[in-house]
C-alpha positions as YAML, in Angstrom:
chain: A
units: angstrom
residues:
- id: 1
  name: UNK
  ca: [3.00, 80.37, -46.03]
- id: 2
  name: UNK
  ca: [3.57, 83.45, -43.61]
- id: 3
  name: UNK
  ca: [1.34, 85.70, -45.80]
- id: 4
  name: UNK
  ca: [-1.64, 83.01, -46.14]
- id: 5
  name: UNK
  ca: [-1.34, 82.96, -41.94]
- id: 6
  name: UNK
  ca: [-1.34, 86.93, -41.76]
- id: 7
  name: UNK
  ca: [-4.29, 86.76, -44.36]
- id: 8
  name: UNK
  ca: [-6.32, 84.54, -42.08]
- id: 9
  name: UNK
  ca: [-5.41, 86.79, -39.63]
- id: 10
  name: UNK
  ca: [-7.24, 89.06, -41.30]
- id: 11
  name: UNK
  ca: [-10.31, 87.53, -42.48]
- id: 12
  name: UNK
  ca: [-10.62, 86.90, -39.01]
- id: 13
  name: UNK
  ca: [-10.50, 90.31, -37.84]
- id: 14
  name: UNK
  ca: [-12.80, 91.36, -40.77]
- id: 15
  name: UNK
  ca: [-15.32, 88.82, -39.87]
- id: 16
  name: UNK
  ca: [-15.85, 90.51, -36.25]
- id: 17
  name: UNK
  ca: [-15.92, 93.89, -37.67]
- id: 18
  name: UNK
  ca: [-18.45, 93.25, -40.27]
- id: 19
  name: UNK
  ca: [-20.56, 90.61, -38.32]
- id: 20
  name: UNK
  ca: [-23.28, 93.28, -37.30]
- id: 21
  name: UNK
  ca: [-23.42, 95.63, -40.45]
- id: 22
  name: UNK
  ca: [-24.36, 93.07, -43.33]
- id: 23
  name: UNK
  ca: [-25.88, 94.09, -46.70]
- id: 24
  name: UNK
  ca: [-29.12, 92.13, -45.73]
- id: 25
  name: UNK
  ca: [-29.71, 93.64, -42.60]
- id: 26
  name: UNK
  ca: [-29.13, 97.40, -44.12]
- id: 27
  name: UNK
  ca: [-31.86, 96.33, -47.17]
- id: 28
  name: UNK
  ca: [-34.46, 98.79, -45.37]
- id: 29
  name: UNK
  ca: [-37.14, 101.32, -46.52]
- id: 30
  name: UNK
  ca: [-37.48, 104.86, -45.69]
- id: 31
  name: UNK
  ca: [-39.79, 103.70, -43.08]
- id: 32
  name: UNK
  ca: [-37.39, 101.32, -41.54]
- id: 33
  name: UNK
  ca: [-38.77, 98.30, -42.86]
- id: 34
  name: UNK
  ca: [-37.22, 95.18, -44.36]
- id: 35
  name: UNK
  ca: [-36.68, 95.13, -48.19]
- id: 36
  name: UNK
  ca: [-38.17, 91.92, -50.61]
- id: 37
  name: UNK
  ca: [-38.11, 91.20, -53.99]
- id: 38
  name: UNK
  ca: [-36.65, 93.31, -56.82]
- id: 39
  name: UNK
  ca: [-35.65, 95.96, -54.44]
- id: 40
  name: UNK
  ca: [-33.59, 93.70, -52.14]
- id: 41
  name: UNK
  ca: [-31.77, 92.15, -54.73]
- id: 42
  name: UNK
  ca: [-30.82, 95.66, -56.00]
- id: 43
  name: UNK
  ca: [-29.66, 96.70, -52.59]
- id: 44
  name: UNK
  ca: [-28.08, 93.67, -51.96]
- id: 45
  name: UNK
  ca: [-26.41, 93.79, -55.05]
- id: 46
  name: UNK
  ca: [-25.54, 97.31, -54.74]
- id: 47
  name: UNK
  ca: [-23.83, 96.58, -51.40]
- id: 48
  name: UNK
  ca: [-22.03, 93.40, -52.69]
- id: 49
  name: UNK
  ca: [-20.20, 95.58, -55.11]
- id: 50
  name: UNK
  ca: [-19.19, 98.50, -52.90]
- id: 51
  name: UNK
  ca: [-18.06, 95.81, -50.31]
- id: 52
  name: UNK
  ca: [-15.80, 94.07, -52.97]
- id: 53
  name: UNK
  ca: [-14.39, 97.48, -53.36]
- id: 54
  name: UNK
  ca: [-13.69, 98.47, -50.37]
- id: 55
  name: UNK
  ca: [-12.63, 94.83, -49.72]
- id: 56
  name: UNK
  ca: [-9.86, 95.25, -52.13]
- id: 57
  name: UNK
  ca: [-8.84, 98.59, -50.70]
- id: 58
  name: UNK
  ca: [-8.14, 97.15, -47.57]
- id: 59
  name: UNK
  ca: [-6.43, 93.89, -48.49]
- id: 60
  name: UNK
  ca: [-3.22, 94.68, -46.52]
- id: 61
  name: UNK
  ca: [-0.81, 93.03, -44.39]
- id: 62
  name: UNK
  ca: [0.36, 93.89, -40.88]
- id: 63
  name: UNK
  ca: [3.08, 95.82, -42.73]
- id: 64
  name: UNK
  ca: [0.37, 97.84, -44.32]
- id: 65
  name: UNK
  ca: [1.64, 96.09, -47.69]
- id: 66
  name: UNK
  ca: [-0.76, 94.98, -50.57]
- id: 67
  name: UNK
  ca: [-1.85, 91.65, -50.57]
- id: 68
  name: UNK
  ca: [-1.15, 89.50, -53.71]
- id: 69
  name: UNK
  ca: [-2.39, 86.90, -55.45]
- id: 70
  name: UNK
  ca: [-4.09, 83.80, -53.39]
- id: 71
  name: UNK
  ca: [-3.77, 85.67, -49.72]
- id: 72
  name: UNK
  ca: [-5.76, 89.05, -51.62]
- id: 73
  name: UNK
  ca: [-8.02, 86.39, -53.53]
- id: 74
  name: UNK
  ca: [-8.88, 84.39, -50.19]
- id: 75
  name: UNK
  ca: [-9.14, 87.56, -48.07]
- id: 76
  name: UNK
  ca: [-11.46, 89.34, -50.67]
- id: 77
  name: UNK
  ca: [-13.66, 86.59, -51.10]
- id: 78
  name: UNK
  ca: [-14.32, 86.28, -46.90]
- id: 79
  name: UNK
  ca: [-14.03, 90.32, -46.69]
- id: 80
  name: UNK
  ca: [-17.47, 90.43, -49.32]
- id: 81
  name: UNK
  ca: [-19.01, 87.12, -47.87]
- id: 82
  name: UNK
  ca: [-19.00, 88.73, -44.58]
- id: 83
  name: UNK
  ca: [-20.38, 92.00, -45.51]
- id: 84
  name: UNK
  ca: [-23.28, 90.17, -47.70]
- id: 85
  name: UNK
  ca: [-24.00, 88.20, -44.88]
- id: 86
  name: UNK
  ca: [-23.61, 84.94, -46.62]
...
């Protein structure tokens, strides 16, 4: 129970931190303007990757212990969402 609270903790602290920087609004051409089609579903799923990665990397608790099994499951699954923007 304490480490599905300090995961929530987390996902909520991820959410604010990734609320501005989302893999749709970084979809952008050399010119600065908004990806479509093939290209943003590359980039998008470029991103989505990467942010699963990192997402994993960062799955700690307050302890600065690895997360495990439903709390590292849960707080990857917000962690990407977030960064997608979904």
């Amino acid at each position: 129970m304490k480490t599905v609270l300090i995961a929530a903790a987390l996902m909520l602290s991820a959410a604010t931190a990734h609320a501005a920087d989302t893999c749709t609004s970084k979809a952008v051409d050399k010119n600065g303007k908004p990806l479509a089609g093939a290209a943003l579903a590359s980039s998008v799923k470029k991103c989505q990757k990467d942010a699963a990665t990192a997402c994993d990397l960062s799955a700690k608790d307050k302890n600065g212990k690895p997360l495990a099994g439903a709390a590292k499951s849960s707080y990857t699954k917000k962690c990407v969402s977030d960064a997608i923007g979904g």
